[in-house]
Steps between C-alpha positions, in 0.01 A plus 500: 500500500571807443372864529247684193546815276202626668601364902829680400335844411250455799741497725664767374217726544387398851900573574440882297173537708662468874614796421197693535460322868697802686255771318172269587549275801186257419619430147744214643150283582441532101827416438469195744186379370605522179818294554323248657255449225796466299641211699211343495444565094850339449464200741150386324688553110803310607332234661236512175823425292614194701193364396590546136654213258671596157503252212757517214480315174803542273694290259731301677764454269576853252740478169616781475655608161839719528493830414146524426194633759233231570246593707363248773189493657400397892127500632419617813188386703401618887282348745402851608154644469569841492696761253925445494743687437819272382895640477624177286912461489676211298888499546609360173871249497823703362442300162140752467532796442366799687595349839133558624163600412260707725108489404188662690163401452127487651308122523167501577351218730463172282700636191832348370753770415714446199871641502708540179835500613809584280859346443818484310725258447813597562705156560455142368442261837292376733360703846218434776262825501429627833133488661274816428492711806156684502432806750103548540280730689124597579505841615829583458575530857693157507669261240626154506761372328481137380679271260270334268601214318790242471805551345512449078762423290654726167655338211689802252515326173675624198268699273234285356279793417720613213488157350106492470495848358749422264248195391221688477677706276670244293157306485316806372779564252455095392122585404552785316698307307315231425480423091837624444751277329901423667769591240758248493766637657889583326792363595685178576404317799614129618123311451544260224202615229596298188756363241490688161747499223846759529483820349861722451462740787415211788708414789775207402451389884114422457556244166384166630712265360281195518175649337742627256637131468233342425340772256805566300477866563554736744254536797518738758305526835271797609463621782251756686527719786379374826197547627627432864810757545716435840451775761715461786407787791814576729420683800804721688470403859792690649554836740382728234151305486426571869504860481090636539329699205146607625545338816548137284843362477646503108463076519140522554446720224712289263305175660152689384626551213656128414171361595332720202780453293497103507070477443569784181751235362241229559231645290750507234569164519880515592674327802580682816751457774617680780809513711657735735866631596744681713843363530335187414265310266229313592335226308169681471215342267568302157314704199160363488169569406126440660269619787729285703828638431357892531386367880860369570646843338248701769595211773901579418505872565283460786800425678803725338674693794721810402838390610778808619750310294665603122337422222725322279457521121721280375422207701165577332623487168720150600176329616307608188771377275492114655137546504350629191524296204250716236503830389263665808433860662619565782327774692674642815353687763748706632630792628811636305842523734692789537773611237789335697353162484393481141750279355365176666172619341616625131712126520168296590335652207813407282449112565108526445479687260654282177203244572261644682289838540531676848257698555540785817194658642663691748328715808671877475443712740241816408663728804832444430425599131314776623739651707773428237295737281446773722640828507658536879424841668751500758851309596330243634261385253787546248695203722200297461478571080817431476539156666128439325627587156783260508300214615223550227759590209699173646169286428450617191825458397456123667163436271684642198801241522236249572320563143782505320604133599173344390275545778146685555482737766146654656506769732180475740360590810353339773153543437550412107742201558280258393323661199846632382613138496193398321569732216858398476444104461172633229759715310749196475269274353368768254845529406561148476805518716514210598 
């Protein structure tokens, strides 16, 4: 229990009154009466809310997805039979973002009130939920303070939302195309087609000597290009992956945006797989396709941890060499080093590059660009260009070395990561790159 608003200002005025007892002696019997009513006003209310039960009904497991808001809703019902007024406070787990949520609201005797509450995810994991503690009055003149409800549990799951926009999309783009007719599509691929017979300009390594045995003229093979492409999805798990961008850590933006990533390549019918690094490379997920492998992808960077060690490019590039076999795009989500550690980088790209098609969709930094741009107004903003300058002009200088070895770089932010990457892997098959 605990005193009202109004038992507060009461009290406050009775004390204000007593003043006015030295100018008229007899007023001190009002005042006494009054206070006495008053005790006795607040004894009957606080005993009236012992008597009073609160139900909850809630969800008692929420998925939460990061970065988005979800709302969540919790019914309250009262065995009172009179008017009250409710001061409803949910302390939310560090994963939730804000930290807590304060409501106030009226329920009439045998009404259910209905509470839309609102979170963020701000960290992939697993946390209990607090009870609700509810504060309710009559009059005003007292309040109790109850928790309501057990404990729930809060699962913050990588981004799901994203993915069924993106397929409502991509089905609504399906049906407006319905009628139209696939081109084939130009190139050499390595799916057999057919034999036909050699013309000048063909490929000396694609005669098949045995069809061209047994015909007594040359035959060649034909190929087309692949309707399932190899798309291999490394994630950069090391110290600069843990630093927060809108109160979300860099790794949980690139895990949001893998998850969207691998379903995209899906629909299109190419393989997926996944793997993460730092000084080390882990085995990750073989490229697959299928409802079942886009679960194991979401099931995969569930768990990813940002780990405060380097991130180590080459032993990326190593592992990729042993473990590739085909022709496949390799889409890194990364955040570009600093201009003194480069050369492991620019060396990485050098082994992948021959065979393969790295693709960087990097996270830059909008206020370091910012402040690289802007013109300083005093000594000490200057400092701060200055030192903002050469880290900007030293990334692009980084991303312009990059291209000119053979590899696709994407500048994008933290809201766009995912989208950005989309466009990338939709430009490289337009292209054909692969």
């Amino acid at each position: 229990m605990r005193p009202g608003q109004l038992l507060i200002r009461l009290a406050v005025l009775i004390a204000a009154s007593s003043l006015l007892v030295a100018a008229i002696p007899l007023f001190v019997w009002f005042l006494f009466v009054l206070s006495v009513l008053l005790v006795l006003l607040v004894v009957s209310e606080a005993l009236a809310l012992r008597r009073i039960t609160l139900t909850i009904e809630r969800q008692p497991k929420l998925a939460i997805p990061l970065g988005e808001l979800e709302t969540t809703i919790v019914r309250i019902e009262t065995s009172a039979r009179a008017t009250l007024r409710l001061t409803i406070r949910q302390r939310w787990p560090e994963i939730l973002e804000p930290r807590s949520t304060m409501r106030e609201a009226i329920i009439r005797a045998g009404e259910a009130l209905a509470l839309e509450l609102q979170v963020r995810g701000i960290e992939r994991g697993t946390a209990n939920i607090e009870p609700l503690y509810v504060a309710f009055t009559i009059r005003g003149l007292v309040e109790r303070i109850v928790p309501v409800g057990d404990a729930t549990v809060v699962h913050v799951l990588p981004n799901l939302h994203a993915v069924g926009r993106m397929h409502k999309r991509l089905n609504n783009y399906a049906l407006r195309s319905l009628g139209a007719r696939t081109s084939p599509r130009i190139g050499k691929g390595r799916d057999f087609d057919r034999l036909r017979d050699y013309h000048i300009d063909d490929d000396y390594r694609d005669i098949a000597w045995r069809a061209s045995a047994r015909h007594g003229r040359l035959i060649v093979r034909d190929f087309r290009m692949e309707r399932s492409q190899e798309i291999l999805l490394c994630l950069d798990r090391g110290h600069r992956m843990a630093a927060r961008v809108e109160q979300i850590t860099r790794l949980d933006h690139a895990v949001n945006a893998a998850v969207l990533i691998s379903y995209v390549c899906n629909r299109m019918e190419d393989k997926t797989g996944i793997l993460s690094f730092d000084t080390a490379v882990d085995k990750g997920l073989p490229s697959q396709r299928g409802a079942a492998h886009l679960r194991a992808i979401t099931a995969y960077v569930s768990q990813l941890e940002a780990e405060y060690r380097h991130t180590d490019y080459l032993a990326l590039a190593a592992n990729l060499r042993r473990r590739l076999h085909h022709r496949t795009l390799i889409l890194i989500l990364t955040v570009l080093p600093e201009r003194e550690e480069r050369f492991d980088l620019l060396r990485a790209v050098d082994l992948l590059a021959p065979q393969h098609l790295p693709l960087f969709v990097v996270l830059t930094d909008r206020d370091l660009r910012a402040q690289a741009e802007l013109l300083p107004a005093n000594r000490d903003e200057l400092s701060r260009t200055l030192v903002a300058r050469d880290l900007w002009l030293g990334h692009v200088e980084l991303t312009r070395e990059l291209r000119s070895r053979g590899a696709m770089v994407v500048d994008s932010t933290a809201t766009d990561w995912g989208v950005d990457a989309v466009n990338a892997y939709i430009e490289v098959k337009r292209r054909q790159l692969l």
